[in-house]
Phi, psi and omega in degrees: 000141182243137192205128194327311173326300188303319223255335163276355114058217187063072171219160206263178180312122171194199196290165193244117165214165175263036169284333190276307170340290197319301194308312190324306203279317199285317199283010191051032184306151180264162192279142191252180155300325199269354205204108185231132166263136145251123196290300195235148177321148161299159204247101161278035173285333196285079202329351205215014159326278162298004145302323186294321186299298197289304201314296183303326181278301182316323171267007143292317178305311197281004195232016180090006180103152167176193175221147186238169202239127165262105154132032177223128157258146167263184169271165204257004150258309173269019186037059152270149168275124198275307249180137182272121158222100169271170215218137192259125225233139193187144184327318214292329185265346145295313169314348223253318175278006156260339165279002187257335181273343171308307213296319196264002232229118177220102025259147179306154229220115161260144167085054170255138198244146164240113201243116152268132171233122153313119140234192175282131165064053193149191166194154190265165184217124171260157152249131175245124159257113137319139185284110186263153173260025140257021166290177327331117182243156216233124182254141167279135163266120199038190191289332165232000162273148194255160153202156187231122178238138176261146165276135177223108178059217176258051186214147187255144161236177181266144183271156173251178185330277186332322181281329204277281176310340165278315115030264202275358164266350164278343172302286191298323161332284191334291192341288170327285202292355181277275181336280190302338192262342173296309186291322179297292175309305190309339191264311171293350173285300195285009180262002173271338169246159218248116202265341179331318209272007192150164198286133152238140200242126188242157187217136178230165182233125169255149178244143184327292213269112142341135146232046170290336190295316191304143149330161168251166202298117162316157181292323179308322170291287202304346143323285168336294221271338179278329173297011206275147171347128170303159168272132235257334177284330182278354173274105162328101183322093171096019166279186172301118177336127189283123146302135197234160188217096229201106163198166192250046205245058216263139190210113172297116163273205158284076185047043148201114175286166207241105145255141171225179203282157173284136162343069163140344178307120180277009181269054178283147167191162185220097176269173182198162162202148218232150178278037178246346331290025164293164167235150158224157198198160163230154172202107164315082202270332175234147193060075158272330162198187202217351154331128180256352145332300182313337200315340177298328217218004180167125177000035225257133194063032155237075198278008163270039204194124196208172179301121161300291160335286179307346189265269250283303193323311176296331174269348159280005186249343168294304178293315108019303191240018180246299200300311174283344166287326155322314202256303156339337180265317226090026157236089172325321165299061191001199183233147163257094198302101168233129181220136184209151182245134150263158198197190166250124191330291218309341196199161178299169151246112173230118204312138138259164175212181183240170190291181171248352194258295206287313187105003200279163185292132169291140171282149173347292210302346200247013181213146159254141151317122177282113171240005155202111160326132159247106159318124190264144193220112190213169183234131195231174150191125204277014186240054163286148135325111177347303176301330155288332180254026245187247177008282203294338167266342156304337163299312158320303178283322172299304184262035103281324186262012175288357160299333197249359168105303223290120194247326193251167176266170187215345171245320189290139179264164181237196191282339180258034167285159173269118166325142140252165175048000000 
């Protein structure tokens, strides 16, 4: 970790102890744009607590991030830091100060972190603001004001019109320029697979924050990480049977490692995850097998033709290797999301599903022909509570395969589902 402390300094990147605290205070580092000492926690006995709270998280957000330190007093002329004042630190006075910068804080300001260090009598609490790509973020004042606040140095002020309108035209760039670096991966994800040989379905993850600052995953870890479990939560208890995609084939990219599929499998897929902490994944849904046993029950001999059941498998298993890779960079801010089925230009794409009692394959006719896939685009974070990210990817698996006619889910779990795991 690198933190305005480390860089005042001069030292290199490493762990937040409070040995970093201690150096702070002798050497009197001064307070930045990026950096506010606060001697004590918000008092919330204080009718305007939470003003303070969206002011300071907002004026950090609008000024590029930065961190504010609870349980350091400065001093009253160079807002150098004098004295370690802990501050009595607990889940419950966390809660209090991310719902209050949710609730007053517009648009909310994602992926804010909290590092408590054990000290005497106490604790220092750094809080880190992320650099957002939805500034302007605009905090309420009292009951009907609005304000957009900045860091200037070490004092936050109000922006004016003129910064508030420059503001919101870099806003919309990001946008833009979000969008286009989205697409480049979603196009670059689907070149791994042949959609000719069969249907694909492909998905990319951009995450808001870079986690490029982190180590990259040794191959013994990128071992480690592809094995790790679907989450048990994202399955429907007694649904239709998990398409599983599953091999040991971890191959180094270019500041990403790569698993694919076995030589010759007809389960091809490619997942990749990059130390920036984007994903990227393919996955083959059609002429999955050429048995003709199977034919009751799947598409056989049709490879423009896949599974509704195989699109939800593929996205837990996706959503899956986000939510942990999500938790390995360390990226909090959530994600921006794209998932689309390719095909062969030549013919539709058509979702199927089975009947519910037999399991047998439904005819075409109970499904529409896709002749041009519309890529569905959402914004997740996969490190939500189950109970908050469960909606939105059920949203997700809906307006794909609700493209294909295909209405309900059969594998996916929803929120009045029986927990697992």
């Amino acid at each position: 970790m690198f933190t305005p402390i480390h860089r005042a300094l001069g030292i290199e990147p490493g762990a937040i102890t409070h040995h970093l605290i201690d150096a702070a205070v002798d050497r009197r580092v001064e307070e930045t744009g990026d950096l506010d000492w606060k001697t004590a926690l918000y008092d919330s006995r204080k009718p305007t607590w939470q003003d303070e709270v969206a002011k300071d998280v907002a004026a950090m957000a609008n000024s590029g991030g930065g961190w504010i330190v609870f349980g350091v007093e400065e001093d009253g002329e160079a807002n150098g830091a004098s004295k370690v004042t802990p501050v009595e630190w607990n889940a419950a006075a966390q809660q209090r100060i991310l719902r209050a910068a949710y609730a007053r804080v517009g648009p909310p300001v994602l992926g804010l972190e909290f590092f408590p260090l054990d000290v005497e009598e106490g604790h220092v609490v750094l809080l880190r603001v992320p650099d957002s790509r939805d500034a302007p973020h605009f905090a309420r004042k009292g009951d009907d004001a609005f304000v957009a606040p900045r860091r200037n140095g070490p004092h936050t002020v109000f922006m004016s019109d003129r910064e508030i309108e420059r503001s919101f035209r870099e806003r919309f760039q990001r946008f833009d320029d979000r969008e286009h670096q989205l697409q480049a991966l979603f196009k670059q994800a689907g070149q791994g697979l042949n959609p000719e040989q069969g249907v694909v379905i492909v998905m990319a993850a951009l995450p808001a924050e870079s986690g490029s600052g982190l180590a990259p995953m040794s191959e013994e870890e990128a071992h480690k990480f592809f094995r790790q479990p679907l989450l048990p939560s994202l399955v429907f208890p007694g649904g239709q049977s998990l398409r599983r995609w599953e091999s040991t084939r971890v191959r180094k990219g270019m500041r990403h490692w790569l698993l694919r599929s076995e030589e010759n499998d007809r389960r091809a897929f490619r997942k990749a995850v990059h130390d920036d902490g984007t994903v990227l994944a393919a996955y083959r849904l059609g002429a999955l097998t050429d048995r003709e046993e199977a034919a009751a029950y799947y598409p056989v001999g049709q490879p423009n033709h896949c599974l509704a059941a195989d699109i939800e498998s593929a996205l837990i298993d996706f959503i899956s290797v986000l939510r942990a890779h999500a938790k390995e960079r360390q990226s909090n801010a959530g994600y921006r999301v794209r998932v689309g089925l390719i095909g062969r230009d030549s013919e539709p794409i058509f979702v199927r599903t089975n009947e519910g009692s037999t399991n047998y394959l439904l005819d075409a006719d109970h499904s529409e022909p896709i002749h041009h896939f519309q890529p569905v685009t959402t914004d997740l974070n996969p490190l939500e509570s189950i109970e908050v990210l469960l909606p939105g990817v059920n949203d997700l698996a809906r307006d794909v395969i609700n493209q294909g006619g295909i209405k309900y889910l059969k594998v996916m779990a929803e929120p009045d589902d029986p927990v697992q795991g």
